[in-house]
GUPATI-801951 format. One record per residue: residue number from 1; x, y, z of N, C-alpha, C in turn. Coordinates in steps of 0.02 Angstrom, whole numbers, plus 50000, padded with zeros to 5 digits. Layout:
<rs>
k	n_east	n_north	n_up	ca_east	ca_north	ca_up	c_east	c_north	c_up
NUM	X	Y	Z	X	Y	Z	X	Y	Z $
...
</rs>
This chain:
<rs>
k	n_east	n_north	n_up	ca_east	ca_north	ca_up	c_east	c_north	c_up
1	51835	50608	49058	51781	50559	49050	51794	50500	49097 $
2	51738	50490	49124	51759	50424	49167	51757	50362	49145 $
3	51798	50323	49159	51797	50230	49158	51765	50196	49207 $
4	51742	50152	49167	51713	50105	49193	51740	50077	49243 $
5	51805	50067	49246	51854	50026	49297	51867	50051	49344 $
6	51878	50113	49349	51861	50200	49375	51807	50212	49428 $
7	51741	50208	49413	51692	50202	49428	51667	50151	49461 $
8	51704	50091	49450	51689	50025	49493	51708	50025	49543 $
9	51775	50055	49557	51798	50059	49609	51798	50114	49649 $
10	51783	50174	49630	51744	50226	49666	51701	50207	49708 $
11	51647	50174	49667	51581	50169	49710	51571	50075	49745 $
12	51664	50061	49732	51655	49995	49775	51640	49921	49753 $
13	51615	49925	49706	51576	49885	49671	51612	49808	49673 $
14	51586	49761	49699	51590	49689	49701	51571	49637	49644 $
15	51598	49597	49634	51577	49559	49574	51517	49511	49579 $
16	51470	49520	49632	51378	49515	49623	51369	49578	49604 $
17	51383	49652	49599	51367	49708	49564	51391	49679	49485 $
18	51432	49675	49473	51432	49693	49406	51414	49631	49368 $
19	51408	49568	49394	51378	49503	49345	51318	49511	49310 $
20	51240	49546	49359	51203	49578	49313	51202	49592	49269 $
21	51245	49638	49263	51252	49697	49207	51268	49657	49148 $
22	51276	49587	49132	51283	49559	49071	51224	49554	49054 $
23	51181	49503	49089	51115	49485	49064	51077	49552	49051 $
24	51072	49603	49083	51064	49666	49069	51075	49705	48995 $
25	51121	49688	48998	51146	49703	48936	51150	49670	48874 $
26	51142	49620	48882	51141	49559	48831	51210	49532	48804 $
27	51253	49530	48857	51345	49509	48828	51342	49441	48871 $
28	51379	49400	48826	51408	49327	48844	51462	49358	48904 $
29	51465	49301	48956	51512	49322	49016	51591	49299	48977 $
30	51635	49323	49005	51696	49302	48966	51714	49211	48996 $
31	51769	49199	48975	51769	49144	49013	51815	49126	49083 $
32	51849	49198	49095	51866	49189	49170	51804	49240	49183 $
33	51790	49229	49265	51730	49298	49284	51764	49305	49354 $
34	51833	49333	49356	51875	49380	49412	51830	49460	49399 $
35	51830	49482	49442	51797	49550	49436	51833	49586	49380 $
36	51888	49601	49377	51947	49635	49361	51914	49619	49268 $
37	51919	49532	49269	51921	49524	49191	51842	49535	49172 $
38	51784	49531	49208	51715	49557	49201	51728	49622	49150 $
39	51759	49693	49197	51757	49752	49208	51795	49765	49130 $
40	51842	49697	49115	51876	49735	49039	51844	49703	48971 $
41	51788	49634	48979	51743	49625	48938	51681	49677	48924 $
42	51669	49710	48994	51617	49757	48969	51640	49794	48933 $
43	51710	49852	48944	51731	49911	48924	51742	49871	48846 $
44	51767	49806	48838	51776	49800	48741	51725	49803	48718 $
45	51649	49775	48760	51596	49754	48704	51557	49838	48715 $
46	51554	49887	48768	51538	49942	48757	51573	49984	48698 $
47	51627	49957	48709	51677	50029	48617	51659	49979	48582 $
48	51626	49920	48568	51604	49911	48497	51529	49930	48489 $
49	51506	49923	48534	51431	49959	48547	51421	50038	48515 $
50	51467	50072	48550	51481	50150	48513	51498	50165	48462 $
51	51543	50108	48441	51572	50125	48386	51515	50108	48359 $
52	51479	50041	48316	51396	50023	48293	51364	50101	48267 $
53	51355	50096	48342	51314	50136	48346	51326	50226	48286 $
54	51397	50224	48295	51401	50290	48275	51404	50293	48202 $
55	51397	50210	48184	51410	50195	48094	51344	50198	48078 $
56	51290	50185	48136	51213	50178	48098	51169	50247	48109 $
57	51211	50304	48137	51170	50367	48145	51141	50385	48089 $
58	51151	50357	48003	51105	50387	47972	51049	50331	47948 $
59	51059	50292	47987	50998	50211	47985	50916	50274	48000 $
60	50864	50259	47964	50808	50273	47956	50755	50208	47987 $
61	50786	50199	48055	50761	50168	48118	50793	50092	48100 $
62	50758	50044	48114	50793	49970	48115	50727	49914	48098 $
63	50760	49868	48082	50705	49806	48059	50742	49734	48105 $
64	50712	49710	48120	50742	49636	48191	50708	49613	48155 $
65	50744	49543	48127	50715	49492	48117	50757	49447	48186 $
66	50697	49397	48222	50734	49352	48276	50700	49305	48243 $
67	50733	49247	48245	50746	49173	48226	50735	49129	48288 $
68	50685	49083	48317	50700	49026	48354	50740	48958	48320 $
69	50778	48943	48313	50811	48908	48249	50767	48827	48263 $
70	50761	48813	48204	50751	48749	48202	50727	48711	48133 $
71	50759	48662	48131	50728	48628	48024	50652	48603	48038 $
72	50606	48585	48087	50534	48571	48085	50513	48624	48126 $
73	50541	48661	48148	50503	48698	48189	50534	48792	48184 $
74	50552	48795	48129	50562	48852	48132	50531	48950	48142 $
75	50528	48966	48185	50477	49014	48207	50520	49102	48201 $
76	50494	49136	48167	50537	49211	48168	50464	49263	48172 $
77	50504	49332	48215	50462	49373	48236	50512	49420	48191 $
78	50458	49465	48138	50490	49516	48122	50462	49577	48140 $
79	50516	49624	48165	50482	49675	48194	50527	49766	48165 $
80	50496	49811	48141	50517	49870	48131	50518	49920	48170 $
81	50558	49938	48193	50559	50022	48237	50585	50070	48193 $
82	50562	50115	48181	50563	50173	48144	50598	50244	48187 $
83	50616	50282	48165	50684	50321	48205	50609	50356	48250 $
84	50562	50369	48266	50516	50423	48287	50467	50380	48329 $
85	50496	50314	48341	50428	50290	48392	50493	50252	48447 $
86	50440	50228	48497	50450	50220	48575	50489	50141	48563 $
87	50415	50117	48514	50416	50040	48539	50411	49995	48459 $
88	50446	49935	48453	50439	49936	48376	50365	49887	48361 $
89	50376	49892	48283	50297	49856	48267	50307	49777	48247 $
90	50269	49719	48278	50262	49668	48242	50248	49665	48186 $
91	50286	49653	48121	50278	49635	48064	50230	49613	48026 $
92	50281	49530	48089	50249	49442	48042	50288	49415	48075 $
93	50246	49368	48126	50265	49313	48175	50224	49245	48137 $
94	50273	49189	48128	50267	49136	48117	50313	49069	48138 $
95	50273	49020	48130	50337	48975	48129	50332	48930	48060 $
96	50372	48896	48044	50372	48849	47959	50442	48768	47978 $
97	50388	48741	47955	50413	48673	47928	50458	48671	47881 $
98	50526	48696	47878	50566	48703	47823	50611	48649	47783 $
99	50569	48570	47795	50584	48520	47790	50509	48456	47771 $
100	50484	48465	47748	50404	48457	47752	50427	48365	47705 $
101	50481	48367	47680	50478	48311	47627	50530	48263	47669 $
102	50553	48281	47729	50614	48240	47748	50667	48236	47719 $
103	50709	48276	47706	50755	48288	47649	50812	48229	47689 $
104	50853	48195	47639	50922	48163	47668	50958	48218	47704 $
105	50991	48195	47745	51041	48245	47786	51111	48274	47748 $
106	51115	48297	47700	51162	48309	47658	51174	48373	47637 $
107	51250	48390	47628	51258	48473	47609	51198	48513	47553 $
108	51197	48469	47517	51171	48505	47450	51083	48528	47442 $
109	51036	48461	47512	51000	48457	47526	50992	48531	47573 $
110	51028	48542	47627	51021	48584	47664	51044	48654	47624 $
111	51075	48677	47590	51106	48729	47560	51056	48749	47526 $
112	50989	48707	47489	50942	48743	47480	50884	48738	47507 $
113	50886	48709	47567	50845	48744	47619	50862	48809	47667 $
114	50910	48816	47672	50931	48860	47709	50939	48950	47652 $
115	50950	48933	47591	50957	48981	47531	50876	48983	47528 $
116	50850	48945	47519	50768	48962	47503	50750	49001	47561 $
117	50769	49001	47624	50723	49036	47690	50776	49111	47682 $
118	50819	49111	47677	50862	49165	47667	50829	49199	47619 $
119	50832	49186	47555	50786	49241	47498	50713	49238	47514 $
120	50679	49192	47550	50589	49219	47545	50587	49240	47579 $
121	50622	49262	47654	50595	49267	47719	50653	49326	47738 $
122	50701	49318	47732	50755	49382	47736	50756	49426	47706 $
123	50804	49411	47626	50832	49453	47602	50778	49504	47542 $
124	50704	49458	47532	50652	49494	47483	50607	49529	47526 $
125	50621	49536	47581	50566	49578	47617	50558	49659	47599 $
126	50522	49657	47581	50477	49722	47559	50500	49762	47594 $
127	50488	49762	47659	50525	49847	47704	50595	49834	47700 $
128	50644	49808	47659	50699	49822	47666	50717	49861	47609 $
129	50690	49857	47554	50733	49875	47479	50717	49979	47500 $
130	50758	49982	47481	50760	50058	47470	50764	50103	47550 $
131	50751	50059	47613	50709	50087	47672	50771	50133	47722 $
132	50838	50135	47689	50898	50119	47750	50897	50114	47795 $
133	50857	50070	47805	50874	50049	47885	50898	50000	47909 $
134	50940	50006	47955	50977	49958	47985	50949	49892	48014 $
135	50969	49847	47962	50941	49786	47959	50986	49711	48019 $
136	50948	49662	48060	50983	49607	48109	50960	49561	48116 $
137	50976	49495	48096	50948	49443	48100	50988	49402	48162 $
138	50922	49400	48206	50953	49370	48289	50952	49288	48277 $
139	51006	49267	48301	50989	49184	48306	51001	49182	48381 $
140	50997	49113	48405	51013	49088	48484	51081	49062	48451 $
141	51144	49081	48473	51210	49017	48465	51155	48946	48474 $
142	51171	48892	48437	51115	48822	48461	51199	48782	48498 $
143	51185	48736	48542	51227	48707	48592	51228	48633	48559 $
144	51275	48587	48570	51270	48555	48563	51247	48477	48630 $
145	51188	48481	48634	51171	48455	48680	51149	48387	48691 $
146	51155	48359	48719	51153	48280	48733	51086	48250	48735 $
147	51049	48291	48783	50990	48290	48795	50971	48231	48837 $
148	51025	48206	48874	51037	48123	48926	51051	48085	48877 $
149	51050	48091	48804	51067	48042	48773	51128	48023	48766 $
150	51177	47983	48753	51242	47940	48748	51280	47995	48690 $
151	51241	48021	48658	51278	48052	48593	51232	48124	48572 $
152	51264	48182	48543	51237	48229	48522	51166	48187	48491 $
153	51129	48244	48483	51046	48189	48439	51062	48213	48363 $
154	51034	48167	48317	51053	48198	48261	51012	48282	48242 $
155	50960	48289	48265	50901	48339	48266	50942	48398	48277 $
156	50993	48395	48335	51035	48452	48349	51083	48475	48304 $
157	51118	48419	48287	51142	48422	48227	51129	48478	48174 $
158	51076	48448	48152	51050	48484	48080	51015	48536	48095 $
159	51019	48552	48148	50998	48634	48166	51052	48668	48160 $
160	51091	48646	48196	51160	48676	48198	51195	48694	48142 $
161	51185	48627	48078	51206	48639	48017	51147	48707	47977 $
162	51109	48701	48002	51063	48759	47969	51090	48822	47987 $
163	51090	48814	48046	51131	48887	48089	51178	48910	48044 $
164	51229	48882	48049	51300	48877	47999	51280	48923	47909 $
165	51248	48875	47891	51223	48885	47817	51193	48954	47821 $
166	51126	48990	47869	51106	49031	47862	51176	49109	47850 $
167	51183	49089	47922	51262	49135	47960	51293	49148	47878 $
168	51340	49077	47835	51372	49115	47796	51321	49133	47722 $
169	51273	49121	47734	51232	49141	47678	51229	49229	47680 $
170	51187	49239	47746	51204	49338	47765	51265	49370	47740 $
171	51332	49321	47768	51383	49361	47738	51397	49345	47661 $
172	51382	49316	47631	51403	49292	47570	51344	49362	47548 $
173	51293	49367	47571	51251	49399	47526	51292	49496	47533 $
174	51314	49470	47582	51349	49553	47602	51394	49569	47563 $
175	51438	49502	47558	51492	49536	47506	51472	49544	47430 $
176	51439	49522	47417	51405	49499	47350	51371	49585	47343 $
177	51331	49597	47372	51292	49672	47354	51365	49723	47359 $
178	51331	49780	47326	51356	49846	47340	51325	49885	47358 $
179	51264	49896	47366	51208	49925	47415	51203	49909	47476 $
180	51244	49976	47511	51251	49994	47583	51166	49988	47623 $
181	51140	49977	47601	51058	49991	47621	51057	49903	47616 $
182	51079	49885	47601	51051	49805	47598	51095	49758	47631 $
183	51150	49794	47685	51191	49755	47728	51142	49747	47760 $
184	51164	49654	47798	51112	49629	47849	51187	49598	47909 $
185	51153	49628	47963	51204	49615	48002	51181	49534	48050 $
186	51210	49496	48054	51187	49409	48096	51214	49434	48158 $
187	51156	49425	48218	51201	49433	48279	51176	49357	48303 $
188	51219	49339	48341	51224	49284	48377	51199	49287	48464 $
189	51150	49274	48479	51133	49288	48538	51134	49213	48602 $
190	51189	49229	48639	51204	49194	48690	51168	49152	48723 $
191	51159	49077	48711	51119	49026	48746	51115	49067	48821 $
192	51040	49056	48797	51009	49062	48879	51006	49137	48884 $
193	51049	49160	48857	51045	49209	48872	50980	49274	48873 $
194	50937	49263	48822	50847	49288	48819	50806	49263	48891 $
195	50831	49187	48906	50801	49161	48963	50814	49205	49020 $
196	50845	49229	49030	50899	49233	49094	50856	49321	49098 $
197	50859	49345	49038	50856	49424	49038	50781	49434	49076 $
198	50727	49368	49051	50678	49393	49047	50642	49372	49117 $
199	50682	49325	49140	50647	49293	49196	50681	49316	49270 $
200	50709	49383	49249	50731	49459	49314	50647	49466	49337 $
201	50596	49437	49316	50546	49463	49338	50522	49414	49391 $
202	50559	49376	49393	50563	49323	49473	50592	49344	49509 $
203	50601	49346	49603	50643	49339	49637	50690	49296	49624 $
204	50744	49312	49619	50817	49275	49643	50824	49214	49666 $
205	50773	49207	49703	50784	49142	49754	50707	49070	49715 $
206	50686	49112	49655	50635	49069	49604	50689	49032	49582 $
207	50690	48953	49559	50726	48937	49498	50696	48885	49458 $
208	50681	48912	49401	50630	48883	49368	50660	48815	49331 $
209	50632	48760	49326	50679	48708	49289	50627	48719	49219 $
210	50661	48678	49168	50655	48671	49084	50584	48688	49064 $
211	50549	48669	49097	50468	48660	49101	50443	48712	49107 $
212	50445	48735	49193	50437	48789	49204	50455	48851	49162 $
213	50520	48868	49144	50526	48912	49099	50496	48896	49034 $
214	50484	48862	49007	50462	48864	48953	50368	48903	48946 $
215	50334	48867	49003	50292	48914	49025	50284	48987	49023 $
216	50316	48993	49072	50332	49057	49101	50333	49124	49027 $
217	50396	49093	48988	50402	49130	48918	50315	49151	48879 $
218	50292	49088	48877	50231	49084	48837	50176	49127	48879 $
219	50176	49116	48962	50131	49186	48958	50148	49227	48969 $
220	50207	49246	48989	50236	49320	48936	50234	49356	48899 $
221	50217	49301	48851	50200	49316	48758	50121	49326	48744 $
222	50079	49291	48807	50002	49315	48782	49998	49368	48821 $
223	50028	49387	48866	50033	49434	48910	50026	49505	48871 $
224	50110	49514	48828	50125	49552	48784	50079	49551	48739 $
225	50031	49508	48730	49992	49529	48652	49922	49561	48680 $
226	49907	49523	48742	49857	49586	48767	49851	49635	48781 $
227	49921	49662	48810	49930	49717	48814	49928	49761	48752 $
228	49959	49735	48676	49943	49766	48624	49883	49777	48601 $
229	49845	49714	48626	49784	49728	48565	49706	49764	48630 $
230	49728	49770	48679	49682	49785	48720	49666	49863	48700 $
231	49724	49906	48697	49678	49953	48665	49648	49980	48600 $
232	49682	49927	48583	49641	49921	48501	49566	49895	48513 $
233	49550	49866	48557	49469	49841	48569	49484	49772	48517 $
234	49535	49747	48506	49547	49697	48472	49567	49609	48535 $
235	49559	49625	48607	49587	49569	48620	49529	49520	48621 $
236	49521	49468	48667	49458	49420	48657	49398	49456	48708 $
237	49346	49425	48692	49304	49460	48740	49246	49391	48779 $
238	49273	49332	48759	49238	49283	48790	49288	49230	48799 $
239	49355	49211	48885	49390	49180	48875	49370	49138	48934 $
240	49371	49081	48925	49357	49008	48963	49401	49020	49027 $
241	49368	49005	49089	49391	48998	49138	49453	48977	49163 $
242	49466	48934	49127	49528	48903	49135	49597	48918	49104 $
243	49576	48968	49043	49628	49010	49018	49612	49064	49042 $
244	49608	49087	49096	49613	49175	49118	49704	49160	49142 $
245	49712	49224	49132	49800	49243	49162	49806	49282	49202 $
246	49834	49281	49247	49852	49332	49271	49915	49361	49258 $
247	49919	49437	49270	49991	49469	49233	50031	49454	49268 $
248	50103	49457	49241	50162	49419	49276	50197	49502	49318 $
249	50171	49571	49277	50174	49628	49301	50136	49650	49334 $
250	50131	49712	49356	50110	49753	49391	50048	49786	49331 $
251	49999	49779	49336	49967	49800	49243	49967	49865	49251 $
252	49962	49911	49306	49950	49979	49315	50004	50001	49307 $
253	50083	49960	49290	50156	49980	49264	50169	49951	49206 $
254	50137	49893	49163	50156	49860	49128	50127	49912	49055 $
255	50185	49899	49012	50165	49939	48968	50202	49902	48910 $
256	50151	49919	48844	50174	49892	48793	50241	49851	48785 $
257	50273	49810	48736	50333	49781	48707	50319	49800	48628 $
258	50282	49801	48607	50269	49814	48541	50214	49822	48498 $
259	50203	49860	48457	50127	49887	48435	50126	49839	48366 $
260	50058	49849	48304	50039	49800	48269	50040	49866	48215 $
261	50047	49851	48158	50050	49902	48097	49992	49916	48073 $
262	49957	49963	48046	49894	49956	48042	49865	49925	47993 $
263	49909	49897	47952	49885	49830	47879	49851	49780	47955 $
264	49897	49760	47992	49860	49705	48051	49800	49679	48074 $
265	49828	49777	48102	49752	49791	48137	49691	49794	48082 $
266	49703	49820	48020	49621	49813	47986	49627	49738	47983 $
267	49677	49690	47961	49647	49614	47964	49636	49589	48028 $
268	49640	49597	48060	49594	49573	48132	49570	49601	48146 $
269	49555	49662	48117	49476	49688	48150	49423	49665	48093 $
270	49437	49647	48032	49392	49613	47989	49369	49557	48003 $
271	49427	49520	48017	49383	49446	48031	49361	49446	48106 $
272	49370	49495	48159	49340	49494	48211	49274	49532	48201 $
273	49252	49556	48140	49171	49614	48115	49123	49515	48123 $
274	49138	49475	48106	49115	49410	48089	49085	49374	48158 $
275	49028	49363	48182	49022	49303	48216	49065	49251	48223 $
276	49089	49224	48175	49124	49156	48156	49201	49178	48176 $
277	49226	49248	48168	49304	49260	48171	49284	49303	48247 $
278	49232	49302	48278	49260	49313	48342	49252	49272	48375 $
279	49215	49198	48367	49197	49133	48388	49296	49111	48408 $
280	49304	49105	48341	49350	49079	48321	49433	49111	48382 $
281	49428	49179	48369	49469	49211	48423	49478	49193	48478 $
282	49419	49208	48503	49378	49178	48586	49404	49113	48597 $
283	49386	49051	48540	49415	48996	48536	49478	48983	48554 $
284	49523	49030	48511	49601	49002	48512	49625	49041	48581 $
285	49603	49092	48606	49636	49106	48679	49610	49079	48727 $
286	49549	49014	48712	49551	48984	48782	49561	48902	48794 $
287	49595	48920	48734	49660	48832	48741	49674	48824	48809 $
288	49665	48742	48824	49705	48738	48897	49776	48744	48905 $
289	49795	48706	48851	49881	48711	48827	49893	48774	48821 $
290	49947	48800	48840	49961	48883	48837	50012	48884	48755 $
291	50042	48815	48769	50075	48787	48699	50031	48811	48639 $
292	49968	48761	48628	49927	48759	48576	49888	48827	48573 $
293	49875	48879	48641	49828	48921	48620	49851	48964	48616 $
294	49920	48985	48608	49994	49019	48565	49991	49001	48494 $
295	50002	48957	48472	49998	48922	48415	49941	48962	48382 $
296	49865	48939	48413	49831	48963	48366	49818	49033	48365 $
297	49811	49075	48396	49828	49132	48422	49867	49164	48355 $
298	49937	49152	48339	49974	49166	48295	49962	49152	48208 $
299	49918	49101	48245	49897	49069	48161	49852	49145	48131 $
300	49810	49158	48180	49751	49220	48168	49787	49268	48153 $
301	49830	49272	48185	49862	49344	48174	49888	49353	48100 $
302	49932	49287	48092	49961	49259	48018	49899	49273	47972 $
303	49857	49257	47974	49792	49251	47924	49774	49319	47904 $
304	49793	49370	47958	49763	49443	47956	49797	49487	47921 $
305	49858	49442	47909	49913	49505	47890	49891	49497	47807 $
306	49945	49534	47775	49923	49555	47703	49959	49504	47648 $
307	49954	49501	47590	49982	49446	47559	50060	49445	47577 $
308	50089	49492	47578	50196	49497	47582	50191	49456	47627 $
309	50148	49443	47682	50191	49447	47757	50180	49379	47799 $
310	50099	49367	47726	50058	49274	47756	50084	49226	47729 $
311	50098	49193	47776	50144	49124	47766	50091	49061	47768 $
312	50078	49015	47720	50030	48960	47701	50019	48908	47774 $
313	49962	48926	47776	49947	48845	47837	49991	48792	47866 $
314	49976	48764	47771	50023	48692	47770	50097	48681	47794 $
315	50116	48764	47790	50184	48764	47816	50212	48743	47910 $
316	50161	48770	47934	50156	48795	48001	50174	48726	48054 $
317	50178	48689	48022	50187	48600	48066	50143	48602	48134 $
318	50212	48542	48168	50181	48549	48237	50133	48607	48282 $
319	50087	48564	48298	50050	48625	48358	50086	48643	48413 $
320	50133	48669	48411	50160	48707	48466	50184	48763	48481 $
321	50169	48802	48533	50178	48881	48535	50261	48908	48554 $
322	50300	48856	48599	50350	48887	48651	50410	48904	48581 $
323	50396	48891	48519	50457	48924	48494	50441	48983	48448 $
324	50373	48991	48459	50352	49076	48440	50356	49120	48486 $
325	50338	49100	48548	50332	49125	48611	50451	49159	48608 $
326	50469	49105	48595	50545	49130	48608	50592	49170	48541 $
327	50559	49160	48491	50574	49218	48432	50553	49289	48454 $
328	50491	49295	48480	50475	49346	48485	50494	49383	48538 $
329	50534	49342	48602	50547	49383	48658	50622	49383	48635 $
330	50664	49351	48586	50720	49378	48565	50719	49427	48545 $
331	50683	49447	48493	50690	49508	48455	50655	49566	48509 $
332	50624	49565	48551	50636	49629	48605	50679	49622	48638 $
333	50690	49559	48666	50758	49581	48738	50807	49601	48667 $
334	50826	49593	48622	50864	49621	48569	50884	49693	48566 $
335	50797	49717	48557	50800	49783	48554	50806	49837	48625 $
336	50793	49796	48680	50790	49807	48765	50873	49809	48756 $
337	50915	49764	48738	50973	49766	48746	51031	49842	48712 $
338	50995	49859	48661	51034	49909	48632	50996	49965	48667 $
339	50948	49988	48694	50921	50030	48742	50965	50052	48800 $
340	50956	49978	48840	51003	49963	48893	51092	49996	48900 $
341	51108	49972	48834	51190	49991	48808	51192	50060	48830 $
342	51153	50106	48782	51142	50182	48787	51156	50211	48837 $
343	51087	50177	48885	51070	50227	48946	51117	50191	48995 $
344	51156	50155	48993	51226	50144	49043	51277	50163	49015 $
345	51310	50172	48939	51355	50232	48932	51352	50298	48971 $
346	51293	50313	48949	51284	50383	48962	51282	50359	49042 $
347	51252	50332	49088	51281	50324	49134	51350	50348	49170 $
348	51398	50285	49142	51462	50291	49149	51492	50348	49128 $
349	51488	50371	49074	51525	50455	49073	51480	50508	49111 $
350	51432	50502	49145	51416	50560	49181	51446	50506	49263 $
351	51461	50460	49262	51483	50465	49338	51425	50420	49383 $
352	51381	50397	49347	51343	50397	49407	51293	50325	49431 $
353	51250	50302	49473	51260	50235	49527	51255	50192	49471 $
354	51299	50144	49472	51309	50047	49446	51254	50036	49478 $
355	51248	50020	49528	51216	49974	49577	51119	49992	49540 $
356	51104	50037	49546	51047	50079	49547	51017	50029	49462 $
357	51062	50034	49417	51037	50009	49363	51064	49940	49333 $
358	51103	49922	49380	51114	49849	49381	51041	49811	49403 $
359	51011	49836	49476	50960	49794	49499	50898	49852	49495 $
360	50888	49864	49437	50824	49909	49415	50764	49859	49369 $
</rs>
């Protein structure tokens, strides 16, 4: 069987070949990046990859929940792939105000905010009880960032502390069950790292600052939903000049990220049977803000789904789209990432080009 280390040096391989292959893959770089120490972070996080992998062969497909973390702005895309399809299904994309009263900044305060979103939104979800399937709740690691200011902000803070609380809440709930069907595994997904994966669809020599990417993500995300609902005869059919898009792909290559369940699809095709709910559609995709006409966009979708899955108005806070827009491209580059793993194992034990699927 061949190695990776093996194989690197067979076919030559330089350390601009193999740096790719993280973001590719979805692995944090180690913290020296000598080629040599690259080449032995991949080979550990690939044998834990296999190994995973070979504990969930009797998983009856998978459920992603991704998390944009935040206490006013919290946004999660839940999505199911089932062992027999391509591409998985949007759930229930929202975001929630999980702080609506201003709570004091205090353990006891946060412990049941963070326990309340854990049991309504995690651990009681309907497609989990009985389903075995291999269940993941993605967060971003959150940074502790300055933001030019003199001192961490407190805002970061108490995200961070949420982070924390959620993290040992999963495991507390793990050890606590004895139902193998109701392990939930927390992965921690590498700052920046969703950014980095998704914006391979620039030249090299693009570099987008804070702004720009934040953009960029969001029409991504209406991108991806047209592509879903276009052949459903579900996308808009009257959009204002000024919100037309153009695809960031090739559309005659671009193909799905994820399909809609058909509870969805009959609620948006109901309230789109309506004058008023296709007014209303038409309306929210031709926001000038790509922010706000995300936002509402999601709200519709929210409205369509079935009682389990609709999350109340009042919850929904701020009008802003870019942290639905980034839950939801977690939980695919998520699922892009364990794809990815696969088809470069199998790669590496048949022998054959790095290079070819590094810059593919």
């Amino acid at each position: 069987m061949n190695t990776l280390k093996a194989l690197a040096s067979s076919q030559k391989l330089t350390r601009a070949d193999i740096l790719p292959l993280f973001s590719k893959l979805g692995y944090p770089l180690p913290i020296t990046t000598r080629k040599n120490d690259l080449l032995e972070s991949l080979e550990v996080n690939l044998a834990k990859h296999h190994a995973q992998s070979k504990k969930n062969l009797n998983a009856n497909g998978r459920i992603i929940m991704a998390l944009d973390m935040g206490l006013k702005n919290m946004s999660m895309a839940r999505f199911c792939l089932h062992n027999r399809q391509n591409i998985p299904e949007l759930y229930q994309w929202f975001k929630m105000d999980l702080d609506p009263l201003e709570c004091a900044f205090n353990p006891i305060n946060y412990s049941n905010i963070a326990i309340d979103f854990l049991h309504d939104q995690i651990i009681n979800d309907t497609t989990i009880k009985g389903s075995n399937k291999q269940i993941s709740v993605i967060l971003e690691r959150q940074r502790f960032r300055t933001a030019g200011s003199s001192a961490v902000l407190e805002s970061t803070l108490k995200t961070n502390t949420l982070e924390a609380m959620l993290c040992m809440g999963i495991v507390s709930h793990n050890r606590a069950t004895n139902d193998t069907g109701m392990q939930i595994s927390a992965i921690s997904s590498p700052p920046g790292g969703m950014v980095k994966y998704w914006q391979r669809y620039f030249p090299a020599e693009e570099k987008l600052n804070e702004k720009e990417s934040k953009q960029f993500r969001m029409e991504l995300v209406l991108n991806f939903l047209l592509l879903a609902l276009k052949p459903l005869n579900l996308d808009p059919k009257k959009v204002k000049e000024h919100a037309q898009m153009n695809f960031l792909l090739d559309p005659k290559k671009a193909k799905p990220k994820f399909s809609l369940p058909e509870r969805l699809i009959q609620g948006l095709a109901t309230i789109l049977k309506s004058p008023e709910g296709e007014k209303r559609w038409d309306a929210a995709w031709s926001f000038k803000s790509q922010s706000r006409r995300l936002w509402e966009i999601a709200r519709i979708i929210n409205e369509a789904n079935d009682d389990d899955y609709r999350v109340p108005d009042e919850v929904w806070g701020v009008k802003k789209g870019d942290d639905l827009a980034d839950s939801l491209l977690h939980g695919i580059a998520h699922l892009e990432y364990q794809q990815n793993r696969e088809v470069f194992q199998n790669l590496v034990q048949k022998g054959k080009d790095i290079r070819s699927f590094s810059f593919a």
